[in-house]
N, C-alpha and C positions, 0 to 999 in steps of 0.2 A: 269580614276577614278576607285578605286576598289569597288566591291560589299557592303563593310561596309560602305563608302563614299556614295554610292549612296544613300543608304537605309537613311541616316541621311539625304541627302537633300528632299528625298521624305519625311519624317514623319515633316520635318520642315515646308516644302510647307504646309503637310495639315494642322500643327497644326497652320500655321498662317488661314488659308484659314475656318478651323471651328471656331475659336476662332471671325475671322471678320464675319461671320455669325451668333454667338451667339448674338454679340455686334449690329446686326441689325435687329434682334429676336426682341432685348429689347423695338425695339422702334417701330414695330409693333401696331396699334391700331384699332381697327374694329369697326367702327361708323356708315357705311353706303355697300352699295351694290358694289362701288369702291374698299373701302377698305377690303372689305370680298373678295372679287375677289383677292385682292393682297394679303393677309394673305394667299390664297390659294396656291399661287404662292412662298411666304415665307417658308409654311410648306414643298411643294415639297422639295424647295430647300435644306429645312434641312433634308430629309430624303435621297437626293441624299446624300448628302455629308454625313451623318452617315456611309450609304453604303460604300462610300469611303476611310471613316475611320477603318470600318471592313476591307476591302478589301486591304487596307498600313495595317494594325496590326495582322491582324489572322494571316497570314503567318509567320511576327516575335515571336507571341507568342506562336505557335506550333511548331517553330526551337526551343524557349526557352525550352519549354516543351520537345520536343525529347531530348534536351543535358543534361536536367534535368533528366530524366527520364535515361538516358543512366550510367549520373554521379551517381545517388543510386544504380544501377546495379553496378556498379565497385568496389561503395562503400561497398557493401551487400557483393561481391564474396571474399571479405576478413575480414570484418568488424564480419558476421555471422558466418564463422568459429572461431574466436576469442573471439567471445559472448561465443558458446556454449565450449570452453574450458576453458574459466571464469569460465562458472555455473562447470563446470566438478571438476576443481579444488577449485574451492571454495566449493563445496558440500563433496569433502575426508576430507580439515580442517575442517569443520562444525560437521562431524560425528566423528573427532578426538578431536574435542575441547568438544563434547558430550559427549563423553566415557570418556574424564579427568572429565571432571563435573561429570557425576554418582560415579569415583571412590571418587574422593574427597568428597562428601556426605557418602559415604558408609564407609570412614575412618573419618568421624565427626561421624558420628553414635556409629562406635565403639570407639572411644576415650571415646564418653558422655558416652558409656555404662559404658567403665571401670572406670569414673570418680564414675557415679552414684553409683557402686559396693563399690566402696572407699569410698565416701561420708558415703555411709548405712552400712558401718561396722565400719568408726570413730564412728559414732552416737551407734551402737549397742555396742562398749567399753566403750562408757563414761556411757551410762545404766546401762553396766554390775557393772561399778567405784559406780554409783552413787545407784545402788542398794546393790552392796558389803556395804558401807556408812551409809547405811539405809536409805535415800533415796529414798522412792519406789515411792512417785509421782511424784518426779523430772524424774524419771527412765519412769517411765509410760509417763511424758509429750515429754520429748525425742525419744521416740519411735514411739509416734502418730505426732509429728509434720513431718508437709512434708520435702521430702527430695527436695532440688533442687541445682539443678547443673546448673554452667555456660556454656551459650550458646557455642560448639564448633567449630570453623571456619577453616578449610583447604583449602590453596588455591588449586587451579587445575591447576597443570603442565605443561597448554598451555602457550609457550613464544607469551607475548603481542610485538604485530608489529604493529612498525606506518609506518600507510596509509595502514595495510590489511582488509581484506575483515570486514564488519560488518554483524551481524546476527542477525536477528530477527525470531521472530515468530509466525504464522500464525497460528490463534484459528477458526475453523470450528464443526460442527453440526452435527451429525451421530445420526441415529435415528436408535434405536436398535430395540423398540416392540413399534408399532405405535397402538396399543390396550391400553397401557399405558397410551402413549401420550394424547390419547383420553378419557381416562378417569380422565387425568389429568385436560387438557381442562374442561371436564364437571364437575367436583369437585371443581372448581376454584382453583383451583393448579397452571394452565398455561393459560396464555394470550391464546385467541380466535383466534390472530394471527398466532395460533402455529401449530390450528389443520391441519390433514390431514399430516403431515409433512412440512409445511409452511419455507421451506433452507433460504430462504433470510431473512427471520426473524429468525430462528432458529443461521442461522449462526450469524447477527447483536449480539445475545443477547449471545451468545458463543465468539464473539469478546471481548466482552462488560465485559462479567463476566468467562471468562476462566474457570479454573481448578474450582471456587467454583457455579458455576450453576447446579444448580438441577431441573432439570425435568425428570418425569418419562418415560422411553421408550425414553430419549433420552441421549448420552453422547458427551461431548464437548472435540476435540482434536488438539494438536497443530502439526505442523510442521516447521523445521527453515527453509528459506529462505536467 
């Protein structure tokens, strides 16, 4: 019979053998000085046979344990190279989907601008129409009404992949002049939380409220992940 054979009729042996000792645990009753003497004789017997139970199991569950332990090593010695050239490459597209994002804002800026430049010289024509006209507080109200221009939107250049990488962003806490901070604190400007430089709260409330958190002596920044 081979060693896995065996090992099944041993853990079978014991697990009938504690199971029928459980089963006469139960009916155990200690009334008298007889019966305390045999209770005695009961608890041995379950503490032998625990023993027994460790002594048929630890063995299998520290072979378990080494194969396990052996199998995350195998797993790790290719799994962990592969991780970190995930993060590798996924952090070049991040910083390339980055640099589209800035440009693309930075060409809505100038669009708006040259929108707004358009807008504010249709408006200072029809002024000039409506004061040629005579007109002058038509011309006057024209002039002082605001200017506003439609919101401009440029997409950014990165080709959208399905199933690539997702990015997010991670808002943390830098604390520039903790003199500040501190005086913030005591001016009721900042949670009590905050003094000293208090990061785990600092950071919570820079999670929380990003780019628009204001406290003194401290600035909130992100990074993508």
């Amino acid at each position: 019979m081979s060693e896995p054979a065996l090992k099944i009729v041993e853990t079978n042996e014991v697990e009938t053998k504690a199971l029928t000792i459980v089963d006469q645990a139960k009916a155990v009753v200690v009334k008298d000085a007889e019966s305390y003497t045999a209770a005695g004789v009961m608890w041995k017997t379950i503490k032998d046979m625990m023993k027994e139970v460790s002594d048929t199991f630890d063995p299998i569950i520290e072979q378990a344990h080494k194969a396990h332990k052996k199998a995350l090593e195998q797993k790790a010695k290719y799994y962990s190279p592969l991780d970190q050239a995930s993060r590798n490459v996924k952090k070049l597209m991040s910083d390339y989907d980055e640099e589209q994002r800035r440009i693309a804002e930075a060409e809505a800026r100038r669009l708006q601008e040259i929108a707004r430049k358009a807008e504010e010289e249709r408006r200072l024509q029809e002024a000039i129409l409506a004061e040629e006209a005579g007109e002058k507080e038509e011309a006057a109200a024209i002039l002082e009404e605001p200017v506003y221009v439609p919101p401009v939107q440029v997409q950014k250049a990165t080709p959208k992949l399905q199933g690539g990488p997702v990015y997010r962003e991670v808002w943390s806490a830098r604390v520039t002049d903790i003199r500040a901070l501190c005086r913030a604190v005591a001016d009721g400007k900042a949670s009590p939380e905050c003094v000293m430089g208090n990061m785990p709260t600092l950071n919570r409330m820079a999670t929380a409220l990003k780019a628009t958190m204001q406290i003194p002596g401290v600035v909130a920044e992100s990074k993508r992940v």
